[in-house]
N, C-alpha and C positions, 0 to 999 in steps of 0.2 A: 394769609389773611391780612396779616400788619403790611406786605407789600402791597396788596390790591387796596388798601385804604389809601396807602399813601397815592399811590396812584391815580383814585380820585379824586388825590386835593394837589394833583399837581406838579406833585414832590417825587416822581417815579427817577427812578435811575438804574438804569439796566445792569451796568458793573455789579451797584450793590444788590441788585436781585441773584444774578448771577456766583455771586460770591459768597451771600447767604444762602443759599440753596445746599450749593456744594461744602462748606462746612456745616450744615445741617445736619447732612445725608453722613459727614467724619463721623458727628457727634453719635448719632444712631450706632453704625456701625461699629463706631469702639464701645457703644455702652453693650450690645450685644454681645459681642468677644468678649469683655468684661466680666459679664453673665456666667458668658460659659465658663471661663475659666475660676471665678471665685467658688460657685456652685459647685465646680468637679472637685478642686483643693477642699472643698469642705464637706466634701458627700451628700451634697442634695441630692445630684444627680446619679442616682442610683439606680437598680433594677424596679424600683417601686413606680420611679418618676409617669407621668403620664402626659402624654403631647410626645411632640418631634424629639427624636433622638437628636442631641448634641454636639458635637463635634470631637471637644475630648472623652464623653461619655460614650461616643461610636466607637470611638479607638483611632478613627483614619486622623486627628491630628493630634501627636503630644502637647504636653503644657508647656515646652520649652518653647516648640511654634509657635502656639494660643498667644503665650507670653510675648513672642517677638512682635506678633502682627499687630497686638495691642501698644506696643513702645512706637512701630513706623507711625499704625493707625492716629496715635496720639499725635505725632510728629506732621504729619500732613493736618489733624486738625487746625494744631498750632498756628502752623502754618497760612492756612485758608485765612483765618482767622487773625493772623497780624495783616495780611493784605488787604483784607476786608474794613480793618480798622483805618489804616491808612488813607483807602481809597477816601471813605467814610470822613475824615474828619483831619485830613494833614494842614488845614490851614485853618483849623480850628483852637480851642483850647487845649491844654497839654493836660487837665485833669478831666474832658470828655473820653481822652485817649488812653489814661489810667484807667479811669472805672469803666471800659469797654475789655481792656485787656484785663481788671479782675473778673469781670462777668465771662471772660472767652475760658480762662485758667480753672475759673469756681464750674466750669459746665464742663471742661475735662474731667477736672478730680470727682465731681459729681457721677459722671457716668462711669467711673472707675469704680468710685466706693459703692456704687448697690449692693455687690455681694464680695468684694476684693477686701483684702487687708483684715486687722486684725478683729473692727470696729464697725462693720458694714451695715449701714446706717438700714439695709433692708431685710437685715436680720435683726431690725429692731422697731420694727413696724412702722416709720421714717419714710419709706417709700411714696407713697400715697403725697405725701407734704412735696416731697422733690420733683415729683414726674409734673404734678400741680404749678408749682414755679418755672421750671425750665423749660415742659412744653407748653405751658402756656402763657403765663405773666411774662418773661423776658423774652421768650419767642416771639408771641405778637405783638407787645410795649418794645421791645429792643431792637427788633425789623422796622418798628414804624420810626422809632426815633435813628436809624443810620440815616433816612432818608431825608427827615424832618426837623431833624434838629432841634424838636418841641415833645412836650410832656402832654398828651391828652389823656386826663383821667379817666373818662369815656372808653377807652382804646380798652376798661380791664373787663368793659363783658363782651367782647369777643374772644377778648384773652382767657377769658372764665371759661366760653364756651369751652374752648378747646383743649383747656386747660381739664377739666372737670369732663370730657370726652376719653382723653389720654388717660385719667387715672382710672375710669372706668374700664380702661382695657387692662391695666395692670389689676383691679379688684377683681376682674374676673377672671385672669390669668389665676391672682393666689385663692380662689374659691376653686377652679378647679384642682390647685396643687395644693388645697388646703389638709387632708389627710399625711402626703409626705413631709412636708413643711414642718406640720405639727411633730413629727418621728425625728426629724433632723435639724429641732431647733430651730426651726427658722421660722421667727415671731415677727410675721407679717400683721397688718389690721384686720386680716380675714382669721389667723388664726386668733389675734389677741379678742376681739369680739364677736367669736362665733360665726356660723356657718349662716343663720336665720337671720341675723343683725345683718350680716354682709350684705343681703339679699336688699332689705330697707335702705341699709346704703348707697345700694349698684340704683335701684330707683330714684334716690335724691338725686346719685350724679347725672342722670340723663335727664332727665325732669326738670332738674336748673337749669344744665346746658341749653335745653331748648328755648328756657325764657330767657336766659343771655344773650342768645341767638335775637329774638325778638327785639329786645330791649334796644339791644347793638342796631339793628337796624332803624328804628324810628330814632334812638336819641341823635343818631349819627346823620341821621336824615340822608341815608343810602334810596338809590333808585329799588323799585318796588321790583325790579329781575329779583334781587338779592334773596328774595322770597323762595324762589326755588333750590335755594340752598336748608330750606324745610323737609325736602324729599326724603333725603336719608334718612330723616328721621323716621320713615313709617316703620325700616329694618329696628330701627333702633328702641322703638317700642313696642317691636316685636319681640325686641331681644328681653326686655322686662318682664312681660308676660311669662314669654318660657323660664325667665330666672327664677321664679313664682312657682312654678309647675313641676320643675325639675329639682329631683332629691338628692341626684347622684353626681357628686363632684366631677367627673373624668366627661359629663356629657357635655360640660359647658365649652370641651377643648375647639368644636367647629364654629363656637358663638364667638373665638378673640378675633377672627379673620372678619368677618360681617362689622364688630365695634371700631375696629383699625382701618378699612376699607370705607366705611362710610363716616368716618372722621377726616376722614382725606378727601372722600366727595362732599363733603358738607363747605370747607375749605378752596376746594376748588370751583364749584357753582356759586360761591359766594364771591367770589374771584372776576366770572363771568359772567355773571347780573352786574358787575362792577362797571368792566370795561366795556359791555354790549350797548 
C-alpha cells in the first residue's frame, strides 16, 4: 500500500520495492518461528491448543533447529534490511540511516519478543499495540517514506487500515485460543477483557478499517479504481456477523485465513486501482 502510493506520486523505485518485499516476507517468517518456538518453551502449545499443529509441538523439528533457523532467519532479515537501507538513503543524511536501522533492529527484537524470552510482551496482553505499529504505521509510513523521503500525515489511514486489519487477525486468532491461553497464562487482550468484549472489539477493528480505507482514498485524492479495494470487505463483514453468532472459541479457527487473505487482497486492488 505505502509502495503503490508512492508510486502514484512519482516516487516509485523498483530496488526499494523489491527489497522491502523480501525483508517483509524475513520479518513474517522469523516472527512465526519465534511463535513457535516461545510457545513450545513455555507450554502453550499443548495437547489443548486448537488450530495447526506446530512445528516443535509436532515433534518433526527440535528447539535446537526452531532455534537455529530463527538466528539465520534473523541474520538474512538483517541483512535484506541494511541493503534496503543503503539503496534507500546512501547519499542522504547519516541520522535517516540511524533511525531506519533502529526501526529495522526494533522490528527484529519485536517479532522475537511476542512470545520468546523471559518478558514476552504477548504474554502480557501488548500484542494487539505491536502488530498495530509494525504492520501498519511503519509498514505503510516507512515504505512510503524509503521512497519519498517525506512525512505525509495523511499516509496513517491507510496505515490504520491495515494496521487495525492485522490486529484483527491476531484478536481473533486469541478469541479462538482464548480457553488455553487463559490455562497457560498467556494474558492476551482477549483473555484480559473477556470473551464478549473481544467480540465488540474484533467489530471496531474492522469497522474503522473500513472508514480509513475510505477516508485514505478521498483525502489522498486516489483515482476512483482504488474503490474496489472495498470488495474484501464484504468477507470481512461477513466475518463480524459470525463473530456475533458464534459461542464456541475453536470455530473461529477457519475465520484467521478469510481476515489474513482479504487483508492482502484489500492491499493489493488498492495497489491496482493505483497503477490502472
Amino acid at each position: 500500500m505505502g509502495s503503490s502510493i508512492a508510486y502514484y506520486q512519482n516516487s516509485f523505485d523498483f530496488k526499494i520495492f523489491v527489497l522491502t518485499i523480501i525483508t517483509t516476507i524475513l520479518l513474517q517468517i522469523l516472527s512465526n518461528l519465534a511463535n513457535d518456538y516461545g510457545d513450545a518453551i513455555k507450554g502453550t502449545d499443548n495437547e489443548n491448543r486448537v488450530g495447526p499443529t506446530r512445528g516443535i509441538q509436532s515433534g518433526k523439528i527440535t528447539k535446537q533447529a526452531m532455534f537455529k533457523a530463527i538466528a539465520i532467519t534473523s541474520f538474512f532479515a538483517l541483512g535484506t534490511g541494511l541493503f534496503l537501507i543503503y539503496i534507500s538513503f546512501y547519499d542522504y543524511s547519516f541520522r535517516l540511516i540511524l533511525l531506519y536501522l533502529f526501526l529495522g533492529i526494533s522490528a527484529i527484537v519485536a517479532a522475537i519478543k511476542y512470545t520468546m524470552g523471559k518478558n514476552p510482551y504477548g504474554y502480557s496482553g501488548l500484542g494487539d499495540i505491536f502488530v498495530f505499529l509494525f504492520f501498519g504505521i511503519v509498514g505503510v509510513v516507512g515504505s512510503y517514506f524509503l521512497y519519498t523521503k517525506e512525512i505525509n500525515l495523511l499516509l496513517l489511514l491507510p496505515a490504520s487500515c491495515i494496521g487495525l486489519l492485522s490486529t484483527a487477525v491476531l484478536n481473533m486468532n486469541n478469541m479462538r485460543d482464548i480457553e488455553n491461553d487463559r490455562a497457560s497464562n498467556k494474558n492476551t487482550l482477549v483473555v484480559k477483557i473477556g470473551f464478549e468484549k473481544a467480540k465488540i472489539y474484533h467489530s471496531f477493528l474492522i469497522i474503522t478499517a473500513s472508514i480509513c480505507l475510505l477516508a485514505s482514498i478521498y483525502f489522498l485524492q486516489l483515482p476512483n479504481l482504488t474503490l474496489l479495494s472495498f470488495l474484501p470487505f464484504i468477507l470481512l463483514y461477513q466475518n463480524v456477523v459470525f463473530t456475533w453468532k458464534n459461542k464456541t472459541p475453536k470455530e473461529f479457527d477457519p475465520e484467521l485465513k478469510k481476515i489474513a487473505l482479504s487483508t492482502f487482497a484489500i492491499a493489493l486492488l488498492f495497489a491496482i486501482g493505483i497503477i490502472i
